[in-house]
N, C-alpha and C positions, 0 to 999 in steps of 0.2 A: 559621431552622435554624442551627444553632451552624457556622462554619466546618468543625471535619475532617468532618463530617456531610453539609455540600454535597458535600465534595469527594470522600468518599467515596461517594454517590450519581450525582455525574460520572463516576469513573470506572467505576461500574457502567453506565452509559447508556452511555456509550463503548463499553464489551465489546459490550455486547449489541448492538449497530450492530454495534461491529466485528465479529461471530462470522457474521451472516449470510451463509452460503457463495453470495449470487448465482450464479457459475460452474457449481458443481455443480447450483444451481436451475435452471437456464433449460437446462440441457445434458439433464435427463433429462427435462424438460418436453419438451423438443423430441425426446427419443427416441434421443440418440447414445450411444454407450457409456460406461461409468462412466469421468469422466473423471481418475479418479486411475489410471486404467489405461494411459492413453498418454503422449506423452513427458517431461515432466517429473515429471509424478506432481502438480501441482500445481492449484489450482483454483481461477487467476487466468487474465485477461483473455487472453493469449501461450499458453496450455496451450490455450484454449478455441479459441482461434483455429486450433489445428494440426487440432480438427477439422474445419476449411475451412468453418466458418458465420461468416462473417464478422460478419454483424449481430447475432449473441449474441455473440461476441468483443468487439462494441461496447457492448451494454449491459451485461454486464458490469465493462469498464468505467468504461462512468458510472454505474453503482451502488456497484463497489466506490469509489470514487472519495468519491459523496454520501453514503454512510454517517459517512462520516470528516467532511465535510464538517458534516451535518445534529449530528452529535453535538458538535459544536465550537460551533455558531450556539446550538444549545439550551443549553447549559451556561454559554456564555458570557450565554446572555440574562437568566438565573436567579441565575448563580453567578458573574459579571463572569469575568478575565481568568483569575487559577490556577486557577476550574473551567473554563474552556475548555481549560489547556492538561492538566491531569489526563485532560479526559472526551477529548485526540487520543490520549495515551499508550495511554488507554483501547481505544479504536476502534482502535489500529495492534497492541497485544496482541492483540486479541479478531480480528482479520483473519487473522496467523500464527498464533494457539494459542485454535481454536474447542471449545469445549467438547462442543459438538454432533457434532464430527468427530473423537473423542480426542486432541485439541491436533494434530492435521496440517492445518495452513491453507493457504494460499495465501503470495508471496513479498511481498506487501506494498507494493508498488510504486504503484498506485493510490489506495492509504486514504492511502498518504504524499502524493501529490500533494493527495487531499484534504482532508487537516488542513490542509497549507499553503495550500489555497483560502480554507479558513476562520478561520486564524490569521494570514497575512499574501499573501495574494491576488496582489503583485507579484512575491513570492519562486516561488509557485507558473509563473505565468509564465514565469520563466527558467529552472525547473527542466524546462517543458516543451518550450521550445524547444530547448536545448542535448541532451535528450534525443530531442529528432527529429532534431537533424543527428549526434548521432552514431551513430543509429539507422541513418539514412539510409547513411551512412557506410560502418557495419558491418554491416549486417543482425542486429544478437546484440541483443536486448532486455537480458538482462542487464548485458551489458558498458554502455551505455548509463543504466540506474539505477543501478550502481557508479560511475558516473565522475559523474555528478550528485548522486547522493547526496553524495558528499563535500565536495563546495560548500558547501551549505547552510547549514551548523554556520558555515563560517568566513563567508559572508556574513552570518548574524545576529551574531557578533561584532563585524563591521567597521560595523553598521548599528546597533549600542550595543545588543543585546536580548538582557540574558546570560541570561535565563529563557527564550527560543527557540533561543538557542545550546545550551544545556544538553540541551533536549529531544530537537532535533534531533539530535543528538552521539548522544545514546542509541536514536535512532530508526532510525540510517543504521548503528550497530555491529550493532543487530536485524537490519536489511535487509540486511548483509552476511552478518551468520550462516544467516539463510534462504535468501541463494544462495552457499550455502558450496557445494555439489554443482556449479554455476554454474560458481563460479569454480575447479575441479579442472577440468571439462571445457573453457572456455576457454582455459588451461594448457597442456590436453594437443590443443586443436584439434577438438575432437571435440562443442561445443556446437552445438546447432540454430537455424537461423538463422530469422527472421520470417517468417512465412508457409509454412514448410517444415510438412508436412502427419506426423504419427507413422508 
């Protein structure tokens, strides 16, 4: 298959990983309220959990998480290193802007953890740790993948990998813009802290 052609079938594999709404899945499975309707409006892992099911907060996820993940390993296995990093691009679009849901996704915070499981596994690591102690810290999930997010970009720089630099750069201005409502209410003090129930 001619390269733009891989890579443009990467990043369709990607979306489509990325677009499956998990959160919203297992939320009305399990019978709770539409969860675009409570606090965030969003329908990621942190939204999920305010309905106090802890354990669908948790596969959610690690589904949103493996989507990102699975769509990186398969691309990559097919379509070596630019279809892996097309088909994260892929999967991190397709998480915020589902087609299934008129482009209202979730805040992307888990598919970003896992492209970087599956793109560089060590980076993932520190993104997750430094994200728990500031979690720990603050109680604000957001404020916590803002301040990590920002790392990223300049550790792939420092680490010679300007095609994950780049990506990344583009992945974390998304991830910002998706908690752009986030970061008004952190601002003004008024964001919901982890495990605070809607």
């Amino acid at each position: 298959m001619p390269q733009p052609a891989l890579l443009l079938v990467a990043l369709g594999l990607g979306y489509a990983l990325g677009s499956i709404p998990f959160g919203l899945i297992f939320t009305r499975l399990a019978g709770t309220q539409d969860l675009r309707s409570i606090g965030s409006g969003s329908i990621g892992a942190t939204n999920v959990l305010r309905t106090g099911r802890r354990g669908l907060a948790a596969a959610t996820l690690v589904c949103d998480a493996l989507k990102g993940t699975i769509a990186v390993i398969i691309a990559s296995y097919f379509g070596g290193a630019d279809a892996a990093i097309v088909a994260a691009a892929g999967a991190f679009l397709g998480h915020l802007f589902p087609v299934w849901l008129a482009f209202k996704g979730g805040k992307g915070v888990a598919t970003y953890i896992g492209v970087l499981i599956g793109l560089f596994p060590p980076a993932a690591i520190a993104f997750c740790a430094i994200w728990l102690i500031v979690a720990v810290v603050t109680r604000y999930s957001s404020a916590s993948a803002l301040v990590e997010s920002l790392a990223i970009p300049l550790l792939f720089w420092w680490l010679g990998h300007p095609a994950l630099a780049l990506l990344f750069t583009a992945l974390t201005l998304l991830l910002w813009f998706a908690h752009r409502a986030n970061i008004t209410r952190l601002m003004a003090g008024t964001e919901g802290k982890i495990g605070a129930k809607a």
